[in-house]
KEZALO-135845 format. One record per atom (N, C-alpha, C): residue number from 1; residue in three letters; chain; atom name; x, y, z. Coordinates in steps of 0.05 Angstrom, whole numbers. Each point is the difference from the previous one (the first is absolute). Layout:
BEGIN
   k   r c  a      u      v      w
 NUM ALA A CA      X      Y      Z
...
This chain:
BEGIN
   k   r c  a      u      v      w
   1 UNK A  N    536    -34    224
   1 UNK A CA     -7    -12     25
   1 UNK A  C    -30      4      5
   2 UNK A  N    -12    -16      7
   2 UNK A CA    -32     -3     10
   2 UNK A  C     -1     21     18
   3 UNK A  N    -24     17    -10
   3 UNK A CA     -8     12     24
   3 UNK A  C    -11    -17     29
   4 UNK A  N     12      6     28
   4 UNK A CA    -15     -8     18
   4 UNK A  C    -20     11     20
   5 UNK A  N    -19    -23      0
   5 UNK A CA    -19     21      9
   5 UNK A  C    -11     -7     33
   6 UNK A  N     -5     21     15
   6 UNK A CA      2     -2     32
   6 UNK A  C    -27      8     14
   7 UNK A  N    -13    -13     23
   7 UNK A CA    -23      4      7
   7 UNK A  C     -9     30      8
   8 UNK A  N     19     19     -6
   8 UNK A CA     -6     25     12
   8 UNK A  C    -16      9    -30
   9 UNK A  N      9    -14    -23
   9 UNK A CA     -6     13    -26
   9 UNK A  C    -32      4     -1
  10 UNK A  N     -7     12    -20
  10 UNK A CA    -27      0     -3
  10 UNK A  C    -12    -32    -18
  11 UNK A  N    -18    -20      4
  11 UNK A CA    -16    -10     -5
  11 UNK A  C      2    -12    -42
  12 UNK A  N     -2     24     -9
  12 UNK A CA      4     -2    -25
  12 UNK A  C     26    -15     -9
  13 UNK A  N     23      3     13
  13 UNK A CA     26    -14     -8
  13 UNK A  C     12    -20      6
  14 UNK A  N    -32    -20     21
  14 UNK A CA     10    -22      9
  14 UNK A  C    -27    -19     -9
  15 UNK A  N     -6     13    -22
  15 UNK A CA    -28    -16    -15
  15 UNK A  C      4    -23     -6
  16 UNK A  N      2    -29     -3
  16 UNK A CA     17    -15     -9
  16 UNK A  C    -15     -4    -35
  17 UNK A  N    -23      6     -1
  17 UNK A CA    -13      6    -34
  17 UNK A  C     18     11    -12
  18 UNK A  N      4     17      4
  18 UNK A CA     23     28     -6
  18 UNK A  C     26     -7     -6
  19 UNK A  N     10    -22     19
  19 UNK A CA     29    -11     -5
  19 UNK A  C     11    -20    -20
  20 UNK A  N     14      0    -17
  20 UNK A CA      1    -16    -32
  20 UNK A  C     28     -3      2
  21 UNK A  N      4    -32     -3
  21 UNK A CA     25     -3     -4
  21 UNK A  C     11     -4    -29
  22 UNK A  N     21      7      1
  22 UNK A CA      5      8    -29
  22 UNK A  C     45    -11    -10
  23 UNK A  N     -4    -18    -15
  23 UNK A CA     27     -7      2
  23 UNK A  C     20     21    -21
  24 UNK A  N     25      0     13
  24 UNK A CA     27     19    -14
  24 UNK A  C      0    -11    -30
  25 UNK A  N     11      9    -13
  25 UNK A CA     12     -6    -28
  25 UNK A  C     26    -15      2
  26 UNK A  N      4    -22     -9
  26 UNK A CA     34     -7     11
  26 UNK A  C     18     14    -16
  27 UNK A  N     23     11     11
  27 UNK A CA     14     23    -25
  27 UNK A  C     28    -13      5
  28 UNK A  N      5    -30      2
  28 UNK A CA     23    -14      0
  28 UNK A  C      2    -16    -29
  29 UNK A  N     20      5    -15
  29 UNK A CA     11     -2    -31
  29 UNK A  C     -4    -30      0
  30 UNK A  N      8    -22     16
  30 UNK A CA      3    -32     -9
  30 UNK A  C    -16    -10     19
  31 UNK A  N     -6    -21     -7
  31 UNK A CA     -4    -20     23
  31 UNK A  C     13     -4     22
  32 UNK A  N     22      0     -1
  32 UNK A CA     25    -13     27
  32 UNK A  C      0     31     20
  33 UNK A  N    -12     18    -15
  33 UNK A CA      4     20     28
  33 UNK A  C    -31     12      8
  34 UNK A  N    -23    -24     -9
  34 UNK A CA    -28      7     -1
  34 UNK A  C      1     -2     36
  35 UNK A  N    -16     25      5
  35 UNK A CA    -13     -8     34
  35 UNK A  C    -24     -5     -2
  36 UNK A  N     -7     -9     20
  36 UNK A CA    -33     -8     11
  36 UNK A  C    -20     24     -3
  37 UNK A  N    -15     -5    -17
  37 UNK A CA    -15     28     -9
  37 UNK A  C    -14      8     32
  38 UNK A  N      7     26     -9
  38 UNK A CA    -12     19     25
  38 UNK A  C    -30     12     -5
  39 UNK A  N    -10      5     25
  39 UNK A CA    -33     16     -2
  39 UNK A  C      3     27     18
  40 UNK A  N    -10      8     -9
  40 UNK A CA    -14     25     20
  40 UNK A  C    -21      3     10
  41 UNK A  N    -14     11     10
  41 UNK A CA    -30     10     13
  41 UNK A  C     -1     22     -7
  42 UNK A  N    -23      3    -19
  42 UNK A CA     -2     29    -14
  42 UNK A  C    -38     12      8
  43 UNK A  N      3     17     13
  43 UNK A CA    -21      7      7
  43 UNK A  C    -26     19    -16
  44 UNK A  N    -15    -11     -7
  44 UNK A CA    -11     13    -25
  44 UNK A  C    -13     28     10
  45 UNK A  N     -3     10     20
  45 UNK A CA     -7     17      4
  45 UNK A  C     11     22     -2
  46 UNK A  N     22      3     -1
  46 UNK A CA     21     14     -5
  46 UNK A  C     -2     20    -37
  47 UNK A  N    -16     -7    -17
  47 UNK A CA      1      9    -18
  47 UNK A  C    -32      2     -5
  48 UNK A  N     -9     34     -5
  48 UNK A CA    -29     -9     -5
  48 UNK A  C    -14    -17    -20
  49 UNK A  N     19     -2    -27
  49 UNK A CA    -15    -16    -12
  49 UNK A  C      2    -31      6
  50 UNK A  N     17     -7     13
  50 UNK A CA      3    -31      9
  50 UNK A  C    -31      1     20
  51 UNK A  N     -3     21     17
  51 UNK A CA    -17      5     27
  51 UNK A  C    -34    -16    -19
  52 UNK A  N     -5     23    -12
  52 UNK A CA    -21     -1    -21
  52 UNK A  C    -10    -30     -6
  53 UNK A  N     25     -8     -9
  53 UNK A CA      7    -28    -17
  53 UNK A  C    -11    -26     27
  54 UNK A  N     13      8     26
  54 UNK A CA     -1    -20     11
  54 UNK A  C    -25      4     20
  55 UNK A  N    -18     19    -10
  55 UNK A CA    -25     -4     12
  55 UNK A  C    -24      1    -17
  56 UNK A  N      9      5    -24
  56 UNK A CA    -24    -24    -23
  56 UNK A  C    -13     30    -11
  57 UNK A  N     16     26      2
  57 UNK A CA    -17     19    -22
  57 UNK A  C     17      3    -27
  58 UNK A  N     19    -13     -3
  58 UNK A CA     17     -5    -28
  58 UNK A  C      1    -29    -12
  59 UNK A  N      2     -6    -27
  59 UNK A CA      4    -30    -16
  59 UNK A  C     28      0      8
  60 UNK A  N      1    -25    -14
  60 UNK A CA     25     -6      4
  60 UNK A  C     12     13    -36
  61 UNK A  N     -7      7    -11
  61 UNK A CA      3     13    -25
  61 UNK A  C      9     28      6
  62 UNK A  N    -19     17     11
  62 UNK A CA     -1     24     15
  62 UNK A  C     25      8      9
  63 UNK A  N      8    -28     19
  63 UNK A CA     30      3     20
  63 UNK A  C     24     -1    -17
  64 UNK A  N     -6    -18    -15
  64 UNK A CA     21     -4    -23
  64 UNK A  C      6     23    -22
  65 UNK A  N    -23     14    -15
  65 UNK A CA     11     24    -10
  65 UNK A  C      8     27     22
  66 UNK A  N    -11     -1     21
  66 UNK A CA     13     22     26
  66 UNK A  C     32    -10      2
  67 UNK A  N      5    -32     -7
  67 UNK A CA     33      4      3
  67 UNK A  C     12      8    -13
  68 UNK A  N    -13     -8    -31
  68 UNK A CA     12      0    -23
  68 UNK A  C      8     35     -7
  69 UNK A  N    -19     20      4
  69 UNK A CA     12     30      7
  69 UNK A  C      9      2     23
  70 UNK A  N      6    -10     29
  70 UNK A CA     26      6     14
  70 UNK A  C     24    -17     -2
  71 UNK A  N     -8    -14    -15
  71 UNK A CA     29     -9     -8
  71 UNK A  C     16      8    -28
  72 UNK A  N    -25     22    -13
  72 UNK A CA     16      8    -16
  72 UNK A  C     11     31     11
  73 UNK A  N    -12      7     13
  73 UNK A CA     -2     20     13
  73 UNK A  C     29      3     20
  74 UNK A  N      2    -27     17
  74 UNK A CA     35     -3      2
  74 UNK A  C     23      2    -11
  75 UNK A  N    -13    -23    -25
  75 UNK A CA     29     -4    -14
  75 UNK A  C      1     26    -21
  76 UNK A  N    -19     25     -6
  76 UNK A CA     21     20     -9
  76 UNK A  C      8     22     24
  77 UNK A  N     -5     -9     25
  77 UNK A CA     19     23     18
  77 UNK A  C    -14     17     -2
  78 UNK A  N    -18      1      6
  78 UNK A CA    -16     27      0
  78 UNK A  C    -12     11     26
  79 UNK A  N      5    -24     21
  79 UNK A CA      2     13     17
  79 UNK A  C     18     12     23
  80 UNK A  N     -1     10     28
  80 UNK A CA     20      2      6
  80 UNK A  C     23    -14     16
  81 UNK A  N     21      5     -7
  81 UNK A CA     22    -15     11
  81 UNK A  C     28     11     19
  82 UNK A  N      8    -14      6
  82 UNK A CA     24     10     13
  82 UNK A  C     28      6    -10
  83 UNK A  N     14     14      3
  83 UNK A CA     34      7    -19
  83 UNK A  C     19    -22     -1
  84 UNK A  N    -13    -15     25
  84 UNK A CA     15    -31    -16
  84 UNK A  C    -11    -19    -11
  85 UNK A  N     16    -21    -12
  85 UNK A CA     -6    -16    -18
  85 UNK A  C      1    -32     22
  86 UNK A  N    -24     -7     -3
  86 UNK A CA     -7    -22     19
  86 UNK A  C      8    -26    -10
  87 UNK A  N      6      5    -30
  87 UNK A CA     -9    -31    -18
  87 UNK A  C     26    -11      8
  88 UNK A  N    -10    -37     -7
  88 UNK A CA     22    -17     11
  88 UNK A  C     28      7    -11
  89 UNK A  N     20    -16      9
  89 UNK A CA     24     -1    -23
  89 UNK A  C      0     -9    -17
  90 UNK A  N     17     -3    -15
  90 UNK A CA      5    -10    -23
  90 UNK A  C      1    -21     -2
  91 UNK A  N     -6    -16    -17
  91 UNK A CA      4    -35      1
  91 UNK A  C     28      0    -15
  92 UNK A  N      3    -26     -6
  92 UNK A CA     19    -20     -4
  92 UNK A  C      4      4    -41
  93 UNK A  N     18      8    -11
  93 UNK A CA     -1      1    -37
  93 UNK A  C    -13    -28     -9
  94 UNK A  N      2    -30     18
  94 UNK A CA    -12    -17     -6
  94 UNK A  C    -25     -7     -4
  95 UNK A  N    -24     16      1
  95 UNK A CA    -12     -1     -7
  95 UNK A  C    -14    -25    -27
  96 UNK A  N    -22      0     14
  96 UNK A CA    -14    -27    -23
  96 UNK A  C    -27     21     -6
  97 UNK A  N     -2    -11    -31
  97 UNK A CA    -24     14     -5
  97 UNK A  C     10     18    -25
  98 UNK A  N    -19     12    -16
  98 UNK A CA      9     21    -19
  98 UNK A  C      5     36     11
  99 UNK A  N     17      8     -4
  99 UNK A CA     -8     28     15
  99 UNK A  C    -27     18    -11
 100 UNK A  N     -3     15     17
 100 UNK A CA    -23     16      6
 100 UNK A  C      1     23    -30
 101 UNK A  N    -23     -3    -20
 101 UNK A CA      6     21    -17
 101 UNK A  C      6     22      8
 102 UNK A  N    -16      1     20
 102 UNK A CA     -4     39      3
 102 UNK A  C     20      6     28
 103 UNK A  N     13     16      1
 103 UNK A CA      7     25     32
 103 UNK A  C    -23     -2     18
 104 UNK A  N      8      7     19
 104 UNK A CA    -23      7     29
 104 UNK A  C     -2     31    -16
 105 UNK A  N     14     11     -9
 105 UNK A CA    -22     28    -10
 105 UNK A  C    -20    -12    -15
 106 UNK A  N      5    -10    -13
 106 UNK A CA     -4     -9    -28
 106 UNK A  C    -43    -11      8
 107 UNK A  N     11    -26     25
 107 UNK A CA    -27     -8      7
 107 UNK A  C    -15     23     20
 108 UNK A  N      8     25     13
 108 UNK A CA     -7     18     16
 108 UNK A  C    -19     14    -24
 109 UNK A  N     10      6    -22
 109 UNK A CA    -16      9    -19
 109 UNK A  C    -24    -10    -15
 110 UNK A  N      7    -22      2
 110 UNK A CA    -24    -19    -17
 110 UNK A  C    -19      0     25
 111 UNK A  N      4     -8     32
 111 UNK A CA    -17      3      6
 111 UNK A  C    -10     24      9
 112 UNK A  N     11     28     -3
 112 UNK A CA     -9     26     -3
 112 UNK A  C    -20     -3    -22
 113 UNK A  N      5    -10    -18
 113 UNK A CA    -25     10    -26
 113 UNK A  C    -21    -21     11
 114 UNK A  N     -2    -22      8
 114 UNK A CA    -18    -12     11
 114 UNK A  C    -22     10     23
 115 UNK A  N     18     10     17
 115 UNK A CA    -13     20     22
 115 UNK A  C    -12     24    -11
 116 UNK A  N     10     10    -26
 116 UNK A CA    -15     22     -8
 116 UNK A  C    -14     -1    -22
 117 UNK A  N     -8    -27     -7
 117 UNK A CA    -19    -15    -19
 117 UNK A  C    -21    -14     12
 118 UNK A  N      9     -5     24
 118 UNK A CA    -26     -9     32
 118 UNK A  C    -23     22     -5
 119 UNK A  N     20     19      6
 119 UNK A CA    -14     26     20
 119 UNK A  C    -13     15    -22
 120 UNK A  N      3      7    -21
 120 UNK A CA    -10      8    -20
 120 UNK A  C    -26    -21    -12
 121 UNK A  N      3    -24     -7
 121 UNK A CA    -25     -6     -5
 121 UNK A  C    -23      0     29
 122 UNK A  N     13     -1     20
 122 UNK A CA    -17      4     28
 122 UNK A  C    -17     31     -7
 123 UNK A  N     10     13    -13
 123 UNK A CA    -11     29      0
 123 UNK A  C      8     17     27
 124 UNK A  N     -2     20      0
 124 UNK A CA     11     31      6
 124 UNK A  C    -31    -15     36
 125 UNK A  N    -14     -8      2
 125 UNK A CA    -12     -2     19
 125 UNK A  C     -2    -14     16
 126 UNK A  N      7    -30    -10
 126 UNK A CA      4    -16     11
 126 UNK A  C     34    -18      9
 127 UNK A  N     20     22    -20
 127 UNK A CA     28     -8      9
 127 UNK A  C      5     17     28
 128 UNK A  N    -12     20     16
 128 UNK A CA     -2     17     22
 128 UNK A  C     -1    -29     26
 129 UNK A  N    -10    -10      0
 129 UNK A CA    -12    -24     18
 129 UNK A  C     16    -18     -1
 130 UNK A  N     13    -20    -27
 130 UNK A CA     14    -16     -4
 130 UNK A  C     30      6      8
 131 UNK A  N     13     29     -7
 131 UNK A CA     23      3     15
 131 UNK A  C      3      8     27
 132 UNK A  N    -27      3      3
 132 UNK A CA      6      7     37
 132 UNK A  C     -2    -28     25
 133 UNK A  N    -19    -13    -17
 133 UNK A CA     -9    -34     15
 133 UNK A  C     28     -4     -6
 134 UNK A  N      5    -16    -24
 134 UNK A CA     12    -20    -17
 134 UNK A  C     28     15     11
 135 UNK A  N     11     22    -13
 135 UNK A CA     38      5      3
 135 UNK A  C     -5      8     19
 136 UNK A  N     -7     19      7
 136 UNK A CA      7     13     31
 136 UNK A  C     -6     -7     25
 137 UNK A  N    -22    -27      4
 137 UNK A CA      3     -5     17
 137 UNK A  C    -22     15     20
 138 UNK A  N    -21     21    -15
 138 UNK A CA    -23      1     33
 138 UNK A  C    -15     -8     -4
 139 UNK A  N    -13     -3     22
 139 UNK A CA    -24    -16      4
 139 UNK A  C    -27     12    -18
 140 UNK A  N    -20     -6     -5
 140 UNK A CA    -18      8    -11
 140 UNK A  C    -17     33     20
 141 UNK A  N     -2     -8     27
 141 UNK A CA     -9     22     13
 141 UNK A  C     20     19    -16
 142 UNK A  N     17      5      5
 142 UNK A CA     22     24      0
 142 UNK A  C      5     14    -29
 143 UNK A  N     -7    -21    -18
 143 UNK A CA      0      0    -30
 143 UNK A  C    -29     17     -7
 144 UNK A  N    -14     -5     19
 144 UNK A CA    -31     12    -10
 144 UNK A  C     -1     22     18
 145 UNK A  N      3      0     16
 145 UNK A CA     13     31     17
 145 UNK A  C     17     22    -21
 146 UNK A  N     19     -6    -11
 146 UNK A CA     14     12     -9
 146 UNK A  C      1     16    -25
 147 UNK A  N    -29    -25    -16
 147 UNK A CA    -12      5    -23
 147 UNK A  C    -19     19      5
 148 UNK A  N    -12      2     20
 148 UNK A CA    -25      4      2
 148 UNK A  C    -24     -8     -1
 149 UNK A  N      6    -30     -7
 149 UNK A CA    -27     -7     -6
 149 UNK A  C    -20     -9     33
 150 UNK A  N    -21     -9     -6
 150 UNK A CA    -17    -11     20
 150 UNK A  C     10    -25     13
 151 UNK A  N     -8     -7     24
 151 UNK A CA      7    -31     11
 151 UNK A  C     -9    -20    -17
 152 UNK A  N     16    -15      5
 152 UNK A CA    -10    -27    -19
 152 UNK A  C     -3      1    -27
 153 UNK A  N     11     22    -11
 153 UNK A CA      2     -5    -23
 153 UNK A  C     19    -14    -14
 154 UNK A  N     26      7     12
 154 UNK A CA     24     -9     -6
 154 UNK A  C     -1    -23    -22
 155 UNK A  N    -16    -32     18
 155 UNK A CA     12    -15     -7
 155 UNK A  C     -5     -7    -25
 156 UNK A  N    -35     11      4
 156 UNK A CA    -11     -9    -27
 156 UNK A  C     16     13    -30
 157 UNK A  N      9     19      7
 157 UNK A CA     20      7    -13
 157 UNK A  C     22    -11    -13
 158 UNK A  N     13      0     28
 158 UNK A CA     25    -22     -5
 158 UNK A  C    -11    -25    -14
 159 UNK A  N    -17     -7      6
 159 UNK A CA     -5    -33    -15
 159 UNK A  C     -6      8    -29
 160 UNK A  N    -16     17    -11
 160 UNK A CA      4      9    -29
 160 UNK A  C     23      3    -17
 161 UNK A  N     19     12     19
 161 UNK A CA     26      1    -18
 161 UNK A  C     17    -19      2
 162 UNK A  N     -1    -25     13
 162 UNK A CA     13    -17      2
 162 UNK A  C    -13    -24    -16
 163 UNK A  N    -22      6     -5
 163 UNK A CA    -11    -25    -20
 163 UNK A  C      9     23    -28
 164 UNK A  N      3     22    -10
 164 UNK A CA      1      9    -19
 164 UNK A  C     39     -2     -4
 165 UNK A  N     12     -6     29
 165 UNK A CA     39     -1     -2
 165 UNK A  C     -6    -28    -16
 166 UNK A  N    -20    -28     17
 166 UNK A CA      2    -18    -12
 166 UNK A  C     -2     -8    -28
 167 UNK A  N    -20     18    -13
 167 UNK A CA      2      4    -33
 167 UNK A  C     27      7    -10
 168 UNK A  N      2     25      2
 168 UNK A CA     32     11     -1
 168 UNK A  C     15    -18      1
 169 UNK A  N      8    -21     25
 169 UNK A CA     18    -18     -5
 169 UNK A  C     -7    -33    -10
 170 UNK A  N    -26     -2    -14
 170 UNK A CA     -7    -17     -6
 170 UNK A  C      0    -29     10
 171 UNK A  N     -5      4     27
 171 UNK A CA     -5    -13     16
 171 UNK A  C    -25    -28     -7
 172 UNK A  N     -3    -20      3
 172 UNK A CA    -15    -21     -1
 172 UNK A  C    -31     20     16
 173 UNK A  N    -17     -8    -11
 173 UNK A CA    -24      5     26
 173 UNK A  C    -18    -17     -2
C-alpha cells in the first residue's frame, strides 16, 4: 500500500520531484484472469542512494550498480529478517515455462558469492561505505560519522566505489 502522506509531515515527503510512479508486475498466469496493471507512488527519497540519484550527484550507471549489490545483497538473505516466512503461496503445478534450474538456496548462494565478489574487488576501504549507503540503508552523514571520516567526504567516496561496483558488474558506461 502507498505510503500516505499528510500536511503535518515534513516538506521532504510531499516533494512531488521526489514522487515516481512506478507500475506492479502482473503475477496473473493467463490472459483471462489478467487485471488492469497497477502503480504505486514510490518516493525516492526514502533510500539514500535513490536520494543521491534524484538530485544529480550519481549517473545513472552509478544507481544501477548500487542496485545491482543490494539486490544481490537481498537475494542471499543476509540481511535481517523476521521468524516468519512472508513469501507468497504457492502457485498452481500448471505452470508454463521451463522450471527453475536452481533452489531458492541454491540462487541465495550464487548471489552470496556475488555480494562477496562486489565487496572484495571494492577493496577492504571502500566496501565500508558501499555496505552502509547501499545495504543498510544510512544516510551518508551517519555513515561518515560512524567511520570517522570528515564532512563531505562521504560521497566522493561513495561515488568511487560505485563506478568501480560498475566495472565489477560490467555495466555499459
Amino acid at each position: 500500500m502507498p505510503r500516505r502522506t499528510t500536511a503535518a509531515e515534513p516538506a521532504k515527503f510531499r516533494d512531488p520531484r521526489l514522487l515516481v510512479e512506478r507500475a506492479l508486475p502482473d503475477l496473473a498466469e493467463n490472459a483471462s484472469t489478467r487485471r488492469a496493471r497497477r502503480t504505486v507512488t514510490v518516493n525516492l527519497s526514502e533510500s539514500p542512494l535513490s536520494w543521491l540519484h534524484a538530485h544529480g550527484h550519481l549517473t545513472d550507471r552509478q544507481l544501477l550498480a548500487g542496485e545491482k549489490l543490494r539486490g544481490d545483497y537481498e537475494s542471499a538473505c543476509l540481511g535481517p529478517r523476521t521468524t516468519m516466512v512472508w513469501d507468497s503461496s504457492p502457485v498452481s503445478r500448471g505452470k508454463r515455462g521451463a522450471p527453475s534450474p536452481c533452489t531458492p538456496t541454491e540462487h541465495a548462494l550464487h548471489a552470496k558469492q556475488r555480494f562477496d565478489g562486489a565487496l572484495a574487488a571494492l577493496g577492504r576501504d571502500l566496501s565500508d561505505i558501499a555496505w552502509r549507503v547501499i545495504c543498510a540503508g544510512e544516510g551518508i552523514p551517519v555513515a561518515e560519522k560512524a567511520m570517522g571520516w570528515p564532512l563531505r567526504s562521504g560521497k566522493l567516496v561513495l561515488r568511487i566505489a560505485l563506478d568501480r561496483l560498475a566495472d565489477y558488474y560490467r555495466l555499459p558506461g
